[in-house]
RONU-984443 format. One record per residue (C-alpha): x negated, y negated, z negated; residue number from 1; chain; residue in one letter. Coordinates in steps of 0.2 Angstrom, whole numbers, plus 5000, padded with zeros to 4 digits. Each point is the difference from the previous one (the first is absolute). Last residue first. Layout:
N
X	Y	Z	NUM	A	a
...
REM end
This chain:
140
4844	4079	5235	140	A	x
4983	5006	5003	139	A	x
4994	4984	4988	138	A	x
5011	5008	4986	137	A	x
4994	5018	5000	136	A	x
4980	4991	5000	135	A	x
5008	4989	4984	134	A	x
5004	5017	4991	133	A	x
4985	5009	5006	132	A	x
4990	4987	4992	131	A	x
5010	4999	4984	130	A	x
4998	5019	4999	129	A	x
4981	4999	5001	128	A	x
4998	4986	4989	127	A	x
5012	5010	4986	126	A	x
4990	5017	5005	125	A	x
4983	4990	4994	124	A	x
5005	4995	4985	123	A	x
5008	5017	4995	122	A	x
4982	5004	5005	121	A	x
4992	4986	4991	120	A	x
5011	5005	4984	119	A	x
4996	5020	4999	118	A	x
4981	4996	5002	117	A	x
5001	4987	4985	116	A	x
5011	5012	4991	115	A	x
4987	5015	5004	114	A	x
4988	4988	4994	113	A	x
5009	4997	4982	112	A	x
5002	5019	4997	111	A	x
4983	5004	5004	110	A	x
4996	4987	4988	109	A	x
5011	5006	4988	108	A	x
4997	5018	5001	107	A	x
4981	4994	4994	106	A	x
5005	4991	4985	105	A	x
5011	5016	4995	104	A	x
4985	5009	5002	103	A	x
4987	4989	4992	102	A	x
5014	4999	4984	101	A	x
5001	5018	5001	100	A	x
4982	5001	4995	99	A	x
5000	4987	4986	98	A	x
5012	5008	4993	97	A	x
4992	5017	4999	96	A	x
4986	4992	4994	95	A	x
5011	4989	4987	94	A	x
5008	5015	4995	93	A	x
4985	5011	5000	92	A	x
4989	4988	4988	91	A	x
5019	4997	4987	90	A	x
5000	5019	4998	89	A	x
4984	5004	4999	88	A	x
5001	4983	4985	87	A	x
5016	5009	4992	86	A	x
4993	4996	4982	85	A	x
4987	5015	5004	84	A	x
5011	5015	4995	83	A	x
5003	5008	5017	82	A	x
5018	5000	4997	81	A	x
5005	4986	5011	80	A	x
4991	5008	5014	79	A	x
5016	5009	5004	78	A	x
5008	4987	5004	77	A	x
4987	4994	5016	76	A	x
5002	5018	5006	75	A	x
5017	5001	5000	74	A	x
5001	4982	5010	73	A	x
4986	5006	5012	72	A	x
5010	5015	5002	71	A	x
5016	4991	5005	70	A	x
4992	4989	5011	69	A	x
4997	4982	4996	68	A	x
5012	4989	5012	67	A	x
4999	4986	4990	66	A	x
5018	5003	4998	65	A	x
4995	5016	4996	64	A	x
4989	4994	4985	63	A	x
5013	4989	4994	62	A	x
5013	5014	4998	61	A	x
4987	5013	4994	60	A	x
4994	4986	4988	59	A	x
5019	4996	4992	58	A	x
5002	5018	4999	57	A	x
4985	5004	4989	56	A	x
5007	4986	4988	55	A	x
5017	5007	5001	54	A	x
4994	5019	4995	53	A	x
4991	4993	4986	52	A	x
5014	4990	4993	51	A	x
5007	5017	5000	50	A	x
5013	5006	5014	49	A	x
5012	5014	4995	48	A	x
5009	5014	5011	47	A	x
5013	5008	4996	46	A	x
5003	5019	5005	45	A	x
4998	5007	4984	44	A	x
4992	4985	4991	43	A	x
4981	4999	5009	42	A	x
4987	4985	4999	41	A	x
4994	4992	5015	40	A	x
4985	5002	5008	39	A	x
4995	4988	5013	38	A	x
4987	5004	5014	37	A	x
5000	5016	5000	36	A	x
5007	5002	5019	35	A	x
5015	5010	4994	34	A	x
5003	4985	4987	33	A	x
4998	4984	5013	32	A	x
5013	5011	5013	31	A	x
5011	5002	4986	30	A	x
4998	4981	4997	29	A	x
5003	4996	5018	28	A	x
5011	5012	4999	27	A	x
5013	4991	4988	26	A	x
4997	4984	5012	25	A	x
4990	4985	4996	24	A	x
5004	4982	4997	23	A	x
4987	5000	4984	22	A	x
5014	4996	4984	21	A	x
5013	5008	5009	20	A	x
4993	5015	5004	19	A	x
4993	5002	4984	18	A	x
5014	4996	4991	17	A	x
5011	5015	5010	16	A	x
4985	5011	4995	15	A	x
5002	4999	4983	14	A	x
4990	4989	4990	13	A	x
4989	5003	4985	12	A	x
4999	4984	4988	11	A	x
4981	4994	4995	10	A	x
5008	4983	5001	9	A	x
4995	4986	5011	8	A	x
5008	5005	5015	7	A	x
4989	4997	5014	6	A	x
5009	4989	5015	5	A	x
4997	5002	5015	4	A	x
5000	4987	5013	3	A	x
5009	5004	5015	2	A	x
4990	5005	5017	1	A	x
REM end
């Protein structure tokens, strides 16, 4: 995944920056914005992205590369306005975290013994193919 870049300033962009500042699509963010989870600012048919909008971005984008659904990720926003210096937010995050970290541990160890069992029986199949090849040879 491409680093991103925040703009420093408190500059709107258009949807055409956004998607080249994050590597996204237009309906990704359109997809983001009819799932409430970035609310950009309305010109006719334009829309604009606040330095709010790109900082809630950023987390959505990390957050699914973490594999957080997009529930969790709503959820763990919108404890941003609970008025307690973000400190619900920061306890569920790392809770949340925490919990997917066990999984994704957990999906790599299955992964790393089906690899193991993947290997002996490729193993296997190469002993048993040299075998037959020298038996094939020794009827000759």
């Amino acid at each position: 995944m491409p680093r991103i870049e925040m703009p420093d300033t408190d500059k709107m962009m258009t949807i055409r920056e956004m998607c080249e500042a994050f590597d996204v699509t237009p309906r990704t963010l359109r997809f983001y914005e009819a799932k409430e989870l970035i609310f950009p600012q309305r010109e006719g048919q334009k829309r604009l992205f606040t330095k709010r909008d790109r900082a809630r971005l950023k987390l959505i984008l990390r957050g699914k590369r973490f594999g957080f659904s997009l529930e969790e990720i709503r959820q763990l926003l919108e404890l941003y306005y609970i008025g307690d210096q973000q400190q619900t937010q920061l306890a569920r995050t790392y809770e949340v975290a925490r919990e997917r970290l066990a999984d994704m541990e957990r999906q790599r160890d299955e992964l790393n013994e089906a690899i193991d069992e993947l290997a002996e029986q490729i193993n296997w199949g190469e002993k048993m193919l040299a075998s037959m090849s020298e038996e094939k040879k020794a009827a000759e």
